[in-house]
N, C-alpha and C positions, 0 to 999 in steps of 0.2 A: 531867722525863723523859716521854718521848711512850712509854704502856704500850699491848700489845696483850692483848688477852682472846679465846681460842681456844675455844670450844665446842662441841659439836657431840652433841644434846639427841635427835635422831633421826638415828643412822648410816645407817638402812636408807633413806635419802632424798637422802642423797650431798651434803648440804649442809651447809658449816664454815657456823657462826654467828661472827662475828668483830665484837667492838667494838674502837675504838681510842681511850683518853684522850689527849688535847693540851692539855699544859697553857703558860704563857707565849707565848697565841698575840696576838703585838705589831700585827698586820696586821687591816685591815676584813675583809680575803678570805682564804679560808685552801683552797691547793691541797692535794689528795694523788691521787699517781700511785701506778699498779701496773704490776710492770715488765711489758714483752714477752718477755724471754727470759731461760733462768737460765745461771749463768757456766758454761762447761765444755758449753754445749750451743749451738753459734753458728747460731742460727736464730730468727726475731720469728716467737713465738707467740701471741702476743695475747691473752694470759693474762685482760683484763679482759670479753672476750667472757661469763665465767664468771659475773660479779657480778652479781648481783638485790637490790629491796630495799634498795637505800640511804637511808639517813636520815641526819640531822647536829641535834644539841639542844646549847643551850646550857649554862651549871652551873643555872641557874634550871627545865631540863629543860624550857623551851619547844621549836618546833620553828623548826631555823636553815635559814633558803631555802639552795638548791644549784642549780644546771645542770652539769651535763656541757660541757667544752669543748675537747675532745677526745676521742679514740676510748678515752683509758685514763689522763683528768682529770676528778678532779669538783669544781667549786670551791662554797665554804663560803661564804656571807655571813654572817663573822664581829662584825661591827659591831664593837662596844666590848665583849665578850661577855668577852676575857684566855682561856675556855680555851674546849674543846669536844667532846663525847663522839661518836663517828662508828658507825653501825651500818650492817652489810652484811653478805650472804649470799654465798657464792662454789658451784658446784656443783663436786664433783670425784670423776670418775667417770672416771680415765684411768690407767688403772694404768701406770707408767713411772717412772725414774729421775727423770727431770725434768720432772715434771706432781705431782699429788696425786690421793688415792685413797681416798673412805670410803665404807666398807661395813656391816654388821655384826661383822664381823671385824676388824677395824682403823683405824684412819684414820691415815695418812702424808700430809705434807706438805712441798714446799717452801715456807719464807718468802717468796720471791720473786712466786709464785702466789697468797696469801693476805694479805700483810701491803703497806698502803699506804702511800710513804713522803708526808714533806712534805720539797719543794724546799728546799733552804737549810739542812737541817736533819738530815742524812744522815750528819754525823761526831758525832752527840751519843747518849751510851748510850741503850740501849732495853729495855723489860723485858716477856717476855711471859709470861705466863698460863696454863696451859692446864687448863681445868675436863674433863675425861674422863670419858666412863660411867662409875658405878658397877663397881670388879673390874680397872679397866686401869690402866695403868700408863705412864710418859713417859719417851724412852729420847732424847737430843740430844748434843753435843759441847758444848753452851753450859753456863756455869758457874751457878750456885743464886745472885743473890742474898742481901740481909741478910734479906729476909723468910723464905728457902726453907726449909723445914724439915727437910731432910736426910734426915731417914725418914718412914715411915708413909705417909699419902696425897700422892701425888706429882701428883694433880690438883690441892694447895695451892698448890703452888709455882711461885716466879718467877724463870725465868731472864732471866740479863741479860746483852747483846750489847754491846758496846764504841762501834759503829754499824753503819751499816745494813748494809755491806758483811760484817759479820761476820754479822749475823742470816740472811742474802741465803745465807751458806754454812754455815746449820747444819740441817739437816731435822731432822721429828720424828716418830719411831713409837709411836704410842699404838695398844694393846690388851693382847693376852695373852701378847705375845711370847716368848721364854725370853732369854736372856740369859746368854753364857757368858763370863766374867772370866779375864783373864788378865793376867800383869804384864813388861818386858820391862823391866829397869834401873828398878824399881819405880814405873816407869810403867803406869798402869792402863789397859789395855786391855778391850773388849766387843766381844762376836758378839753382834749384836743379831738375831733370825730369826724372822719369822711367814712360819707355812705348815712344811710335812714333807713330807720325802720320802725316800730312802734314806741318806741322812747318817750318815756316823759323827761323833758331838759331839765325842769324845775326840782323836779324827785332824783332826780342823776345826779343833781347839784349838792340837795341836802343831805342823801343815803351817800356819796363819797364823802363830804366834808367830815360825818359823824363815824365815818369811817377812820378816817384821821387823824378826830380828834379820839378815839378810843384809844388809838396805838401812838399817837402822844403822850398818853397818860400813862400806858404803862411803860415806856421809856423815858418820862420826865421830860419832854420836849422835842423838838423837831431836829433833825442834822443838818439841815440842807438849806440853801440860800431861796429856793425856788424851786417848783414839783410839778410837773405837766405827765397827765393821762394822757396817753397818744392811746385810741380806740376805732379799732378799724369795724364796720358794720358791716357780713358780708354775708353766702348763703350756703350755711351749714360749718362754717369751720370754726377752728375754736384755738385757745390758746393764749399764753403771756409771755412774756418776756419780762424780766427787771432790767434795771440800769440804777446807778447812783442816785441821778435826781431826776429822773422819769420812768415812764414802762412805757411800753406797748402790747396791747391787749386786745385780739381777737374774738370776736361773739357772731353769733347767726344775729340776723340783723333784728327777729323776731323773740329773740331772747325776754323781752322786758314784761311781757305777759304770757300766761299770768303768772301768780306767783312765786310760784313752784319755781319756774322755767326763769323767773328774777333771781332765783338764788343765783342760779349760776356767774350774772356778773359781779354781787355783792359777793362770793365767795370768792372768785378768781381776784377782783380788786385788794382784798381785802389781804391775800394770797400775796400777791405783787407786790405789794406797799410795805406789808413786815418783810421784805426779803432787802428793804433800805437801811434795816439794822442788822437781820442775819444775812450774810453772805456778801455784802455791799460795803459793809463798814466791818462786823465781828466775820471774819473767815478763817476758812482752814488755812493752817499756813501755804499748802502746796498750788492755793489759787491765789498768787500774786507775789511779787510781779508774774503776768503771762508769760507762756511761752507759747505763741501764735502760731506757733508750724506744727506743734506734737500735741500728743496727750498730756494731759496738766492732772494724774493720778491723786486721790484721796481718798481715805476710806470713812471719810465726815459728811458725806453726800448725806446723809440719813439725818442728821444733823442739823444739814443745810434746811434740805428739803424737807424732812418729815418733823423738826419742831416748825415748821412752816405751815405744814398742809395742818398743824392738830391747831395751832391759833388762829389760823381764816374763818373757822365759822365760830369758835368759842369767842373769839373778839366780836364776832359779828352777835351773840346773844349778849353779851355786854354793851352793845351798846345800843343794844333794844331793836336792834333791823330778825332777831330771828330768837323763834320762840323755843326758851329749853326742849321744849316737849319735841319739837322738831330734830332740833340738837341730836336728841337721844335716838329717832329713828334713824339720821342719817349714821348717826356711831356705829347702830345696830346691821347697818347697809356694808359698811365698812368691813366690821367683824367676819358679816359673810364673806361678803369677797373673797379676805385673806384665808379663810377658811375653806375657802372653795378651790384654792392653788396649789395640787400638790406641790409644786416650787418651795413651799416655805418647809419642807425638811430637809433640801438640798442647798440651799442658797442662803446665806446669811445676810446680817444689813451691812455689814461691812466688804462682802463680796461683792453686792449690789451695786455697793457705791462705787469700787474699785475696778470691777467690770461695765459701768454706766456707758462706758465708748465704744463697746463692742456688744451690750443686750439691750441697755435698756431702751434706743432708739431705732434698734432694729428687731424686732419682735415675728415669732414666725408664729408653725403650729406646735412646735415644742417650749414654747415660752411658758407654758402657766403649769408645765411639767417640770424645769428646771430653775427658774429663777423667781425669784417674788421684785415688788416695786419698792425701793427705798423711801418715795412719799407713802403708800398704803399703809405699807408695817411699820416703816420711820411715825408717823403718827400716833398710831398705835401702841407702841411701845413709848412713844413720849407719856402716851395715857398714863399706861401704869407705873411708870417713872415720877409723873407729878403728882398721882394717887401716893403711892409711897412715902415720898417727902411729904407729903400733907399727914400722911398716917403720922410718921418716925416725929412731928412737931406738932404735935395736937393744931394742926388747919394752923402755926404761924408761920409757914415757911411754904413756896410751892417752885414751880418750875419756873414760873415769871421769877423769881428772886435769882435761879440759878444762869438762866440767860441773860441777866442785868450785871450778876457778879461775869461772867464772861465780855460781855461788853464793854465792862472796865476793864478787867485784866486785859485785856486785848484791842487796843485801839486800830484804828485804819494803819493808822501809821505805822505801829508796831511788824512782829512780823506773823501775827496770826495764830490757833490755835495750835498747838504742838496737834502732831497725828496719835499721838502715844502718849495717854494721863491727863491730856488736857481738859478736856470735857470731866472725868469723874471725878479730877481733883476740885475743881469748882461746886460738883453736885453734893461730896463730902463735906466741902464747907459751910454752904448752906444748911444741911439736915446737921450736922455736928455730928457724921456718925465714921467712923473710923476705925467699924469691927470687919469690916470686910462682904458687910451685907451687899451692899452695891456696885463691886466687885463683881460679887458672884452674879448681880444681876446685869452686869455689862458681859461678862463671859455666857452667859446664857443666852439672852434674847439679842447682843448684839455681835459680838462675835460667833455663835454658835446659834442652832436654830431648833432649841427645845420649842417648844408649843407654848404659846403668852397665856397668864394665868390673870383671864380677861375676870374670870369671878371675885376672888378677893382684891383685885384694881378696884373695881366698882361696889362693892362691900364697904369700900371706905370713906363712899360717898352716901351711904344708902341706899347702893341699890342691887336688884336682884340679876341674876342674868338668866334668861329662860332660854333654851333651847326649843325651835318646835319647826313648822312648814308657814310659808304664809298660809291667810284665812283666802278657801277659794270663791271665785264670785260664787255669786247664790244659782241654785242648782250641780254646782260644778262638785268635781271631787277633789279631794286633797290633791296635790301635785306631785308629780314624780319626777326624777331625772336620769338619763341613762348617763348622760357624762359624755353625751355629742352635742356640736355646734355643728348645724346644718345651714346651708344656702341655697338655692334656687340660682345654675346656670344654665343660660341656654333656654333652647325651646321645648316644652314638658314630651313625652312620647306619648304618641298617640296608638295603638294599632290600627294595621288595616283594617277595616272590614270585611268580614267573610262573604266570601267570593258564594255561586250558586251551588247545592248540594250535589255531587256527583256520584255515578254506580263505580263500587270498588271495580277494576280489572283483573281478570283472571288470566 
């Protein structure tokens, strides 16, 4: 078993100490890479820019020569050596979802960022480590090992990952965190939270569980052995991450009121948690096995993400955390947006998704001129997709029937959604229709970028779609826009003031 050892001896210096045992090492040369990007975040970070300090010894604890042969390869001259201890510093000072971050306060990490695989050797279990300050504590989704010792000091113990893929999706928050336990069909669940801020813990506890239980029910049950909310409190940033059997999820620390400003964690949880059956378990085929060094291409992003973004808050009116009426303004917030992005006659959702490593995480000022968001319009075209199926079945069929029949077709295990037929062959079986209707509307709104025919979507629900301006406050007048985004840099100009009046000269 290839173990890792996580330490980190001075927080206030933002550097993991990282050893890795390799044992059965068969080869003179012994590679390990670190990947470039973590899964669920489609952009090459270059994670190994981070590493200082490498060494590589042998079991006799001499020192084993290495070079670099690659931007994020170090190779080992292993000789006749069988195994080999590997030591390296990573610096992590980026506080984010999908980066790492130690301080004196904490240290979280992705695997993916800290942990080096070897080639070849990526589906064999792995067990890591993690020694912690004095006082802290280790909070993960990965299961204890025969060594772990289940109680007491959790700096002892050793988790162990299946492979790399699983270690790659399990983060870890080590410090003082709290930890609030819940169980849901006597599955064990955690809020796992460093940092405070207006939070109510008791209402945290029962608006996630009813969360849970919402998207158990339309899955028929839960996949997972055990589920921890890793939840960072901080000031002003935002964001989530999925993993298999946990997240981690960024909020401003003030989030919780009122309650407007509460949607946003009910929606992003809510967001994170359905992404444990799409993308996690049902995926496109081209996301797994990874490939850690390159782009990992699909044109199912839309898929992924946007039947994602349209059930976060529609599961969240199901299960009574948020009122239709609201539903319908934020829909109505949505529509604008996408309607406000010349991008959507340039850019398709299959573009979107397929260019995701080169627009959609580097955004300029020509962004809402060329591209649209594969969540924004991904959502929205889920709209009129499950409008239609409900039309085409007089209301017995919808879009939850057609991502359950994909869920079966398509196990973890399996090898994932084909890129081509997979998705509309599933949505034809459900509606039973097989004239070519949905077809036409995958060639339309998802490969191609005609304009969503947001009226008759919503007609089939009852309802109107009005076009107008918002209402302006009282005295004000209607709004207008010229189609600029302005900012305030720098110090405003003032002019001089005029100097004493003078007789012209002749």
């Amino acid at each position: 078993m290839i173990t890792y050892t996580i330490t980190m001896p001075e927080p206030h210096t933002h550097l993991f100490h990282v050893e890795v045992v390799i044992d059965a090492v068969t080869s003179s040369v012994l590679d390990l890479v670190l990947p470039g990007w973590t899964p669920g975040s489609y952009m090459i970070r270059e994670y190994a820019r981070h590493v200082q300090e490498f060494a590589a010894l042998g079991p006799d604890g001499a020192a084993l020569p290495w070079r670099k042969t690659a931007k994020d390869t170090w190779r080992v001259e292993a000789g006749a050596a069988g195994a080999a201890l590997v030591r390296y510093k990573v610096y992590a000072n980026e506080l984010t979802v999908r980066t790492s971050h130690l301080d004196a306060s904490h240290g979280y990490f992705n695997p993916s960022t800290l942990c080096m695989y070897v080639p070849g050797r990526t589906e064999e279990p792995l067990g890591v480590h993690v020694d912690a300050p004095e006082g802290w504590r280790v909070s993960t989704a990965l299961e204890l090992g025969d060594r772990g010792q289940g109680t007491g000091d959790r700096g002892r113990e050793v988790f162990v990952a299946q492979d790399y893929d699983e270690l790659v999706d399990s983060p870890f928050e080590c410090g003082t965190q709290r930890v609030l336990p819940f169980t849901v069909d006597e599955v064990p669940h955690e809020i796992v939270i460093w940092g405070r801020g207006n939070e109510d813990e008791a209402r945290l506890v029962a608006d996630t569980r009813r969360i849970v239980e919402v998207q158990r029910d339309m899955f028929d049950g839960l996949p997972y052995p055990h589920y921890s909310f890793i939840l960072h409190l901080t000031d002003g940033r935002g964001g989530g991450l999925e993993h298999r059997n946990s997240v981690t999820n960024m909020v401003d620390r003030w989030t919780f009121r009122p309650e407007r400003s509460y949607e946003r964690y009910l929606s992003l949880t809510s967001h994170e948690l359905f992404h444990v059956w799409n993308v996690k378990r049902l995926r496109p085929a081209p996301l797994g096995p990874f490939d850690y060094r390159s782009e990992n291409y699909t044109r199912l992003l839309w898929f992924v993400e946007g039947v994602t973004s349209y059930y976060d808050e529609l599961l969240l009116v199901r299960a009574g955390l948020m009122q239709p009426g609201r539903f319908l303004e934020k829909l109505a917030d949505e529509i604008l947006a996408l309607q406000g992005q010349p991008g959507r006659h340039v850019q398709s959702l299959e573009e979107s998704s397929f260019d995701a490593w080169v627009k959609f995480y580097r955004p300029d000022e020509n962004t809402a001129n060329s591209s649209i968001s594969y969540y924004l319009k991904g959502s929205l075209v889920c709209l009129l997709l499950d409008m239609e199926i409900r039309r085409r079945t007089g209301g017995e069929r919808s879009l939850d029937d057609v991502v359950r029949e994909l869920y079966g077709r398509y196990p973890i295990s399996g090898p994932g959604i084909p890129e081509e037929g997979g998705v509309i062959a599933a949505v034809e079986a459900v509606a039973g229709a097989h004239d070519g209707a949905f077809r036409d509307f995958f060639a339309r709104y998802i490969a191609g970028t005609d304009e969503l025919d947001y009226a008759a979507a919503l007609a089939a629900a009852g309802l109107e779609l009005r076009w107008g301006h918002r209402q302006p406050r009282a005295g004000g007048a209607a709004p207008a826009w010229l189609g600029l985004k302005l900012k305030r840099q720098g110090r405003p100009h003032r002019p001089a003031a005029p100097g004493p009046a003078r007789r012209p000269r002749c």
